[in-house]
PLY file of the C-alpha trace (Angstrom):
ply
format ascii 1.0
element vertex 265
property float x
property float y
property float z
element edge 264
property int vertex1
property int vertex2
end_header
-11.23 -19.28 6.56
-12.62 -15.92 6.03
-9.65 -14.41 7.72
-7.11 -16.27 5.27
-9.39 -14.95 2.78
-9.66 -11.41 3.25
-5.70 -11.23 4.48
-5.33 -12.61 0.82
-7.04 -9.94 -0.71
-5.16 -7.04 1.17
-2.06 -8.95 0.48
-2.39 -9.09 -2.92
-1.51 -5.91 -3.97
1.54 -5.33 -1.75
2.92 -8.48 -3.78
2.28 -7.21 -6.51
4.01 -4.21 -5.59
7.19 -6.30 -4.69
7.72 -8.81 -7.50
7.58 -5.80 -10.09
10.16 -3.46 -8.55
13.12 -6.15 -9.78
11.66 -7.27 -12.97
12.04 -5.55 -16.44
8.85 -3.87 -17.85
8.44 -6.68 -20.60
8.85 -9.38 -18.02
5.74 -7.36 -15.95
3.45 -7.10 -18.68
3.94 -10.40 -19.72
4.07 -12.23 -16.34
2.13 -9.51 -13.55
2.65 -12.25 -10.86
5.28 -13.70 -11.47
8.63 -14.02 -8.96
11.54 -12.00 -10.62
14.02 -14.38 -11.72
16.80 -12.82 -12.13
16.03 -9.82 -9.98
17.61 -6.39 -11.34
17.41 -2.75 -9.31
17.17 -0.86 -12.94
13.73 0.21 -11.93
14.83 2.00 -8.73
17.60 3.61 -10.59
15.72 4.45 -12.98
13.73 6.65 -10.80
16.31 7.68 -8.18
18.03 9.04 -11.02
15.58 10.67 -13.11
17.00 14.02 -15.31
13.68 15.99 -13.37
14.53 14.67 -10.16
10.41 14.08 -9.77
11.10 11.17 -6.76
13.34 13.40 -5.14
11.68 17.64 -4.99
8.18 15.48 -4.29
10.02 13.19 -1.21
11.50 16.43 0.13
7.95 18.40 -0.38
6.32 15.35 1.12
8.49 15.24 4.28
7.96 18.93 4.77
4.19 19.08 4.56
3.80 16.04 6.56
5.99 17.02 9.31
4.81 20.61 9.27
1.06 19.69 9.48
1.35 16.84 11.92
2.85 18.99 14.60
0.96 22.14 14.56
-2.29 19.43 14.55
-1.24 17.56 17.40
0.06 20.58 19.38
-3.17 22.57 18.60
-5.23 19.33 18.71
-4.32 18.31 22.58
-4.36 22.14 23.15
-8.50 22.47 22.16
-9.39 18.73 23.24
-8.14 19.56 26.86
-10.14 22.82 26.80
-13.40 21.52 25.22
-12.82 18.28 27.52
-12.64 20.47 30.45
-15.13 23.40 29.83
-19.18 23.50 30.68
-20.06 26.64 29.12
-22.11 26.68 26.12
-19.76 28.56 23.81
-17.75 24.79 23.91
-20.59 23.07 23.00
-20.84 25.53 19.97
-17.52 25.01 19.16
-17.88 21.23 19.77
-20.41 21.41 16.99
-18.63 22.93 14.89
-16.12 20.38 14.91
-18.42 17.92 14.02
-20.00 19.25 11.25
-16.46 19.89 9.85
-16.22 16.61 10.42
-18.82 15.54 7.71
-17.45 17.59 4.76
-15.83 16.03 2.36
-12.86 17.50 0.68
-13.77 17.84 -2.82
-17.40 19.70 -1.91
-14.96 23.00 -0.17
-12.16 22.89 -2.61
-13.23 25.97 -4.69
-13.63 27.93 -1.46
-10.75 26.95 0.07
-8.58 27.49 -3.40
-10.16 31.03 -3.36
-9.50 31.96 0.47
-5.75 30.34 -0.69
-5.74 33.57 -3.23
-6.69 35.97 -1.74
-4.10 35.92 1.27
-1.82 34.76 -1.71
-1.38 30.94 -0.77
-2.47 29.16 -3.65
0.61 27.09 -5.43
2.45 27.58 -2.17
3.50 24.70 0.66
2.54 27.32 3.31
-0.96 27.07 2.14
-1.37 23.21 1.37
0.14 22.91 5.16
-2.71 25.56 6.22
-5.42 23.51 4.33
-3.89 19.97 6.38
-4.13 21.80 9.47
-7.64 23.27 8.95
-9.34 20.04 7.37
-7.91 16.95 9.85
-8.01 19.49 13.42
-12.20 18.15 14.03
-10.25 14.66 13.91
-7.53 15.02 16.61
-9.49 17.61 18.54
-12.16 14.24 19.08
-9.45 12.19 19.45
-7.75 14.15 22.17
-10.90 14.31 24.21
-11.70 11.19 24.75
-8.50 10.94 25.89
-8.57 13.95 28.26
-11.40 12.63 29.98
-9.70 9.65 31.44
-7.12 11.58 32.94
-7.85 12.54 36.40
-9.18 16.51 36.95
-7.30 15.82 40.40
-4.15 15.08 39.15
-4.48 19.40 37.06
-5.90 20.34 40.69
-2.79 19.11 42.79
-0.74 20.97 40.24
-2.48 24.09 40.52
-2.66 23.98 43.94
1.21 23.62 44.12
1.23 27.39 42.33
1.54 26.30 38.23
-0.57 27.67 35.90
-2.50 26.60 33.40
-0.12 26.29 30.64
2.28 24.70 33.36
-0.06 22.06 34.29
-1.55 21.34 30.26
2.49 21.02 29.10
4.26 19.22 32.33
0.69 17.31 34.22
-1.36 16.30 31.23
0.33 16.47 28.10
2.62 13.76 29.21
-0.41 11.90 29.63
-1.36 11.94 26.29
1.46 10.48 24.55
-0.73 7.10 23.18
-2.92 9.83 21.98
-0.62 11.66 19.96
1.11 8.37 18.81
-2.74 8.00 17.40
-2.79 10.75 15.93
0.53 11.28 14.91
-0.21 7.75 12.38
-3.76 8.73 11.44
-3.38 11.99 10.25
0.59 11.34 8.76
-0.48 8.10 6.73
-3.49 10.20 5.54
-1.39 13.41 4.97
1.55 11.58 3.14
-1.30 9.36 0.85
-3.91 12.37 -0.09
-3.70 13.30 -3.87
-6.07 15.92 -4.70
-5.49 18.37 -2.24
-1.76 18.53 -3.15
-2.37 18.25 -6.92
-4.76 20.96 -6.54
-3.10 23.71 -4.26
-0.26 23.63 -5.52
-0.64 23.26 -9.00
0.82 21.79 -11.75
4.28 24.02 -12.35
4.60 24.97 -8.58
5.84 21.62 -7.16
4.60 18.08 -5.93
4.57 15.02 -4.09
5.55 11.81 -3.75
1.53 10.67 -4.65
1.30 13.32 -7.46
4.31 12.17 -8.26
3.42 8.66 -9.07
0.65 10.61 -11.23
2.91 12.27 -13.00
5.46 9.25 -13.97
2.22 7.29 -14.96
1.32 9.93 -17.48
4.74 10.32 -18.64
6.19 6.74 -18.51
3.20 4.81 -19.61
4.69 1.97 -21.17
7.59 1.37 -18.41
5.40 -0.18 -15.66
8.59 -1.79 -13.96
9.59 2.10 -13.00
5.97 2.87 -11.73
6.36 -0.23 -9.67
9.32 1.12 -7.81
8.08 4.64 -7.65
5.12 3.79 -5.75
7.41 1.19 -3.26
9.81 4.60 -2.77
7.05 6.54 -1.98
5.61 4.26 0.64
8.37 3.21 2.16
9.30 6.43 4.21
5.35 6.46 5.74
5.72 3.09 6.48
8.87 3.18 8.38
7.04 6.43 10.24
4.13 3.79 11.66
6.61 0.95 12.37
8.00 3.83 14.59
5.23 5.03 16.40
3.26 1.43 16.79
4.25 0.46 19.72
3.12 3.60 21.26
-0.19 3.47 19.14
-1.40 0.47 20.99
-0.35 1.29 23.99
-3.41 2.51 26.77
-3.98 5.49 29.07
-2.66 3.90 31.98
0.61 2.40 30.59
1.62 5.88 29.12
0.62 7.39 32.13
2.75 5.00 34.64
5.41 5.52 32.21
4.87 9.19 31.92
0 1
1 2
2 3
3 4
4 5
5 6
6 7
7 8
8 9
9 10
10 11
11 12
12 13
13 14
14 15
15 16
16 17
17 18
18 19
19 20
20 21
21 22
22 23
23 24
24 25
25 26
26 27
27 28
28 29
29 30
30 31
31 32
32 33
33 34
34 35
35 36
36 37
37 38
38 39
39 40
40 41
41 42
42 43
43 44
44 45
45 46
46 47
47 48
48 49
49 50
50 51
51 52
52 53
53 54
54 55
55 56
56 57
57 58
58 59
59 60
60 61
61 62
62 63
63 64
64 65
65 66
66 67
67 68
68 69
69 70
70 71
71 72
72 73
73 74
74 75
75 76
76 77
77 78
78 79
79 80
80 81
81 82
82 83
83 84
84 85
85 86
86 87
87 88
88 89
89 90
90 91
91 92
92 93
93 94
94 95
95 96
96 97
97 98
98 99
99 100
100 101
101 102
102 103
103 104
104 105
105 106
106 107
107 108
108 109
109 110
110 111
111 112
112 113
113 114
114 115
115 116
116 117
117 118
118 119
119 120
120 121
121 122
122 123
123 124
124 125
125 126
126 127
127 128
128 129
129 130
130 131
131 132
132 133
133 134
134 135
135 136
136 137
137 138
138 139
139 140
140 141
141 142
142 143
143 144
144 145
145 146
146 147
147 148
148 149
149 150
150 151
151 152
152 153
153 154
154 155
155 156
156 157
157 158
158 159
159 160
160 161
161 162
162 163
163 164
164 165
165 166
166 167
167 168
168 169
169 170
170 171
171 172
172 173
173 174
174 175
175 176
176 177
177 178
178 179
179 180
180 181
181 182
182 183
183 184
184 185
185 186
186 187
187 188
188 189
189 190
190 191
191 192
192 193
193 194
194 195
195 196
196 197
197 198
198 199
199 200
200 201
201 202
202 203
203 204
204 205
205 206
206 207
207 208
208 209
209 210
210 211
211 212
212 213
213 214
214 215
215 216
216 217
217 218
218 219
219 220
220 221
221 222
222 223
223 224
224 225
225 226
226 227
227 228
228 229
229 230
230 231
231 232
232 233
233 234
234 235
235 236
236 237
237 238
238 239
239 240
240 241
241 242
242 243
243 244
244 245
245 246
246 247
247 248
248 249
249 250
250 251
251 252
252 253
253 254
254 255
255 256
256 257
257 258
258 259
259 260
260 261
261 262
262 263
263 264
């Protein structure tokens, strides 16, 4: 009962969502929940074929920051998991702690400094520099991530390798990395779903005249387009759809374990 319940109350929204995107913006204000009868696509033409293309430069600005920060996370994230995982020296610890703490700070608290460190290696307004910020912020995350999984992969398995003559990259790309393929499915979805959804960061770096995306995008048509609610509707089902297909994607590879990625491997 509880279940029914709460899967009610996440479900809610998402029909919401979907019974708007083919209905008028009269027909929404006047019936929020009701089943569009007859259905019309005006509202995703409407903003598929907007005169400032706002769907469209934020999609393309969305896919690029996304993509961008993803991979140089999870490359650089399995890179430092496997060395912290592995190392006994204190200078991991310290960087171990470091993580952590980085861990507890919340965005909003180190946006001045990280908008002035953005100017003065003249980042600010720039994709470069929101893709820096991604890659700074989320690292503690997949660094963690990485090391738990590092830990269950046998130290004899990098031993045989090295023992065979490869080095150490050789053995992290070819031996272990291959390992860790349910761990970068992980974080592939945590970090892109949060990437692709985050609206302040974005909004903030790179300003208001220097581009967007699709979130500050729905921002943007909501300020604009107050009154046509059928349009906002659709916006926000275009700009969730291309995330969503991304996790439908990798989900079979999220829930899969060490082991079966490692047999598989």
């Amino acid at each position: 009962m509880v279940a029914t319940f709460v899967g009610v109350v996440f479900f809610l929204p998402l029909y919401l969502v979907l019974v708007n995107i083919f209905k008028p913006s009269a027909a929404v204000v006047a019936d929020p929940a009701g089943l569009p009868f007859p259905p019309t696509f005006d509202n995703l033409a409407a903003v598929l074929n907007r005169p400032d293309h706002l769907f469209t430069f934020g999609l393309i600005n969305s896919i690029a920051v996304t993509a961008l920060s993803v991979t140089v996370l999870t490359v650089f994230s399995a890179m430092l998991g496997h060395y912290l995982a592995r190392a006994r020296h204190w200078a991991a610890k310290v960087v171990m702690a470091t993580l952590l703490c980085g861990l507890m700070i919340p965005v909003p608290v180190i946006m001045a400094p990280i908008t002035t460190v953005l100017k003065w290696f003249d980042l600010m307004t720039t994709l470069q520099g929101l893709v820096l910020v991604n890659v700074g912020y989320y690292v503690p995350f997949g660094v963690l991530l990485f090391m738990g999984f590092v830990r269950g992969v046998p130290l004899e398995l990098e031993e045989a390798a090295a023992l065979d003559g490869a080095n150490r990259f050789r053995v992290f790309w070819q031996v272990v990395f291959p390992l860790l393929r349910p761990a970068s499915a992980s974080v592939m979805i945590f970090l892109g779903v949060w990437i692709w959804n985050d609206f302040l960061t974005p909004l903030i770096v790179l300003g208001p005249d220097s581009g967007t995306t699709v979130t500050v995008g729905v921002y943007r048509a909501i300020g604009q387009y107050q009154s046509d609610f059928g349009s906002v509707f659709a916006f926000m089902f275009l700009a969730t759809l291309p995330i969503l297909i991304f996790y439908l994607a990798l989900q079979k590879n999220f829930v899969k374990g060490l082991t079966g990625g490692a047999v598989k491997g």
